[in-house]
C-alpha positions, -999 to +999 in steps of 0.1 A: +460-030+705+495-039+715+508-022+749+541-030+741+547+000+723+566+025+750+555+060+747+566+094+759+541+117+765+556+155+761+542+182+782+527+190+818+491+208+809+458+192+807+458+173+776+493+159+788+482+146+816+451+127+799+471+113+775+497+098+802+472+091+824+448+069+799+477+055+780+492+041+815+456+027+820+451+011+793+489-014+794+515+011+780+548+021+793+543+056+796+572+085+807+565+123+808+588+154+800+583+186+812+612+209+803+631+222+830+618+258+834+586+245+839+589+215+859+567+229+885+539+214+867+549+178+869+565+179+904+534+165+924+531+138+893+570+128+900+567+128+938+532+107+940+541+083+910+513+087+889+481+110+881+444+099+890+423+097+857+385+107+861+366+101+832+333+107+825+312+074+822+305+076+786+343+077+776+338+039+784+378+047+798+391+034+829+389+057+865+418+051+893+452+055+897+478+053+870+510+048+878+535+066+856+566+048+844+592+081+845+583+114+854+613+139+844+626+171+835+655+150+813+647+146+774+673+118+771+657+095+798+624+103+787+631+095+749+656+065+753+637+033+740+605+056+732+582+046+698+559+074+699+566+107+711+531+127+718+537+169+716+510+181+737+518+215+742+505+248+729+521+259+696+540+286+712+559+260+728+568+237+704+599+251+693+615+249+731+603+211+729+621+207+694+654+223+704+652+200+740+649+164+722+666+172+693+699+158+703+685+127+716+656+119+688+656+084+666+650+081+633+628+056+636+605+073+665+573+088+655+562+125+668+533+132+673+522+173+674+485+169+692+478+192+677+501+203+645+482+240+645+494+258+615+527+248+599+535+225+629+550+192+612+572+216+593+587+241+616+591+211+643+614+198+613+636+229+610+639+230+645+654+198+649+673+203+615+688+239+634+696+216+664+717+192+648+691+169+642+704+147+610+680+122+606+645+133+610+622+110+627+584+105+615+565+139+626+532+138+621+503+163+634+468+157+645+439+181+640+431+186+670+438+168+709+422+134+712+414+144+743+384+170+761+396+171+795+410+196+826+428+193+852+408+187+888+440+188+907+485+189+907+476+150+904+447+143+888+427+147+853+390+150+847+385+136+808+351+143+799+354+129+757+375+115+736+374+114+702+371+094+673+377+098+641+406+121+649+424+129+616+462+127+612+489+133+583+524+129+581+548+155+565+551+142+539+519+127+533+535+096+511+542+084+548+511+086+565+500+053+556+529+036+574+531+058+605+485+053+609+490+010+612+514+024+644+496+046+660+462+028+652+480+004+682+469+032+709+444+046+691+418+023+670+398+055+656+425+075+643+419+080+606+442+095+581+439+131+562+448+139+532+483+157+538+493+184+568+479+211+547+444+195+557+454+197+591+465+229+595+431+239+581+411+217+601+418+223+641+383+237+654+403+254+686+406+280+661+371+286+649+354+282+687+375+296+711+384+333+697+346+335+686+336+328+716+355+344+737+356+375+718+316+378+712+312+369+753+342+398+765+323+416+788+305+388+808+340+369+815+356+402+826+328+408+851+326+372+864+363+364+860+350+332+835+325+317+858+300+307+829+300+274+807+318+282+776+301+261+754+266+256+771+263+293+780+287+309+764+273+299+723+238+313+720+222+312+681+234+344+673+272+337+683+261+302+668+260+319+634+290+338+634+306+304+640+289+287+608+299+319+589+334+318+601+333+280+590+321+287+557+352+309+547+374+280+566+358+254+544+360+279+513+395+282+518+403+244+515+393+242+479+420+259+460+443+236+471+422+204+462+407+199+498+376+190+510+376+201+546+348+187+573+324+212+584+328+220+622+295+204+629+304+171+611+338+171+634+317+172+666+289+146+648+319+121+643+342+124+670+315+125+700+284+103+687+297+074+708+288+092+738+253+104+729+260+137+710+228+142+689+233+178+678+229+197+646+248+225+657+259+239+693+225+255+701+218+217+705+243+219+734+216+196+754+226+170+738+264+176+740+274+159+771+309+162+763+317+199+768+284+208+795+312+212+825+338+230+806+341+269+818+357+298+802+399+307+806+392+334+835+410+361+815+409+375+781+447+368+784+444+332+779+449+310+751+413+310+737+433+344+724+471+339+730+470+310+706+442+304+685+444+336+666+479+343+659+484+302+651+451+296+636+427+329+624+464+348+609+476+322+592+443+310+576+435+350+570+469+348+550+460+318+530+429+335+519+451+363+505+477+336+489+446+320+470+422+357+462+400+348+490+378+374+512+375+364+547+352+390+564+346+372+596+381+354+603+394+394+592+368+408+621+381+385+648+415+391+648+411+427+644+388+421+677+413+406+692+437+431+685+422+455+699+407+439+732+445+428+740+462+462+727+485+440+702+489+430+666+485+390+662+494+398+624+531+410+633+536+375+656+509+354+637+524+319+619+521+335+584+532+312+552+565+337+551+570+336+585+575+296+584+594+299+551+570+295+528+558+324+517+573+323+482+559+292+469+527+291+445+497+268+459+510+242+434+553+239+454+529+240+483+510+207+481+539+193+464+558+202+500+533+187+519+525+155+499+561+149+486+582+164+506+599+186+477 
């Protein structure tokens, strides 16, 4: 691991703070960006100088203090002299960071969306394109955020796994070799994925959290979330709607030449370091990793707000694209439609509402692997 590598860590949420937090730790110069309207999250960062890191013992990460090189509302400052740029945000917001950094952005920095969600890498490209952007820098996506963690305080992060194993890919995927030896500097584990289309197929947010949330709708509104989501929250009937809803995830894969992991190999890989033993959540008693982690207190949240109009849409419109029936990923978002009075389908991140909607499965993994 080489901490001479200067990062910028993009955001002011939960994961955002773990990543700045750890990365400080562990020798790296580390800055983070909020954008200006919503600065409030990083203020009491900026005016102590840092964010105390509190992970759980078998992260095997360091607990204390970390001292934050810039904290800042000013893209310029916070990307000047940057290698890697982390992008962890929700995908709603990832075209306001886009249009921020895009005058200031190097060609030879490397983004990193944690995660991509659907289509990320490639509308984070337009965007910056739209900008004025006229070199693109490396943008790749992760499958998910390194990171299980939430915030205990304005100032400090409780990080209770992190993962490895964590799968990245690189738009276009005839880079990802190059831009894995650099990020393999901060973290050992990461591996590489096929191309983005495997990660846009492959971020479990959006098989957990809608299921979940949906199937336990009456017990958060009448205690406000206070129940473990994962320990409480997944009992073996909601278990199988998960496996079911993971089958048509994994189904939809293989048209375009993928073989997706199964959610239950994800969790196997990324958290067997610290002691997860499970076969499936049921076996949450020996998940250490998520026993603490409660519910979003309101059906409002983004358990809903962003895992089914950036994951279950798009992947509901993928099956269609390839002849697919998805029954259960169909059921959810009409579910969720209805418990939030909206349609996710009119806002969802559908293949023609990135751009893509006119190209055949085979122009589509030629995009992603090629770039053409």
């Amino acid at each position: 691991m080489s901490t001479d590598i200067r990062i910028a860590v993009l955001g002011g949420g939960h994961a955002a703070f773990a990543h700045a937090a750890d990365l400080s730790l562990k020798g790296f110069e580390v800055r983070l960006f909020e954008v200006p309207e919503m600065a409030e999250t990083i203020a009491a960062v900026k005016d102590r100088g840092g964010i105390d890191s509190e992970p759980a013992a078998s992260t095997g990460l360091s607990h204390g203090f970390a001292r934050i090189h810039l904290v800042t509302s000013d893209a310029e400052a916070a990307l000047e002299g940057a290698d890697i740029l982390f992008i962890v945000v929700p995908a709603f917001a990832h075209e306001a960071f886009a249009r921020r950094i895009a005058p200031f952005v190097k060609e030879n920095q490397i983004v990193v969306l944690s995660p991509g969600n659907f289509g990320g890498s490639y509308l984070f490209s337009q965007w910056l394109v739209a900008e004025g952007c006229e070199t693109l820098p490396l943008i790749c996506e992760a499958q998910s955020m390194i990171y299980a963690c939430r915030k205990s305080s304005d100032t400090a992060i409780k990080i209770f796994g992190i993962k490895e194993g964590l799968r990245v890919a690189v738009l276009p995927a005839k880079k990802t070799a190059g831009v894995i030896s650099t990020l393999r500097q901060v973290f050992p584990t990461l591996e590489a994925a096929p191309n983005v289309l495997w990660t846009w197929l492959s971020n479990p947010n959006a098989i957990m959290h809608p299921t979940v949330t949906i199937l336990n709708a009456g017990r958060l509104e009448n205690t406000g979330g206070d129940f473990l989501f994962y320990v409480e929250g997944i009992t073996p009937s909601v278990e199988k709607v998960i496996e079911t809803l993971d089958n048509e995830r994994l189904a939809l894969g293989r048209p375009f030449g993928l073989e997706l992991m199964s959610h239950a190999d994800m969790i196997r890989t990324w958290y067997g370091h610290q002691g997860y033993q499970g076969q499936t959540f049921p076996d949450k008693d020996r998940n250490p990793i998520y026993y603490a982690i409660k519910t979003d207190p309101v059906l409002e949240g983004r358990y809903l707000t962003e895992d089914v109009p950036y994951g279950l849409v798009p992947w509901e419109d993928m099956g269609r694209l390839v002849g697919l029936n998805m029954p259960i990923c169909t059921s959810l978002i009409n579910l969720a439609n209805g418990l939030l009075d909206r349609d996710f389908r009119e806002s969802g991140q559908t293949l023609g509402r990135i751009g893509l909607g006119d190209l055949s499965i085979e122009a589509l993994v030629r995009l992603v692997e090629e770039g053409e």
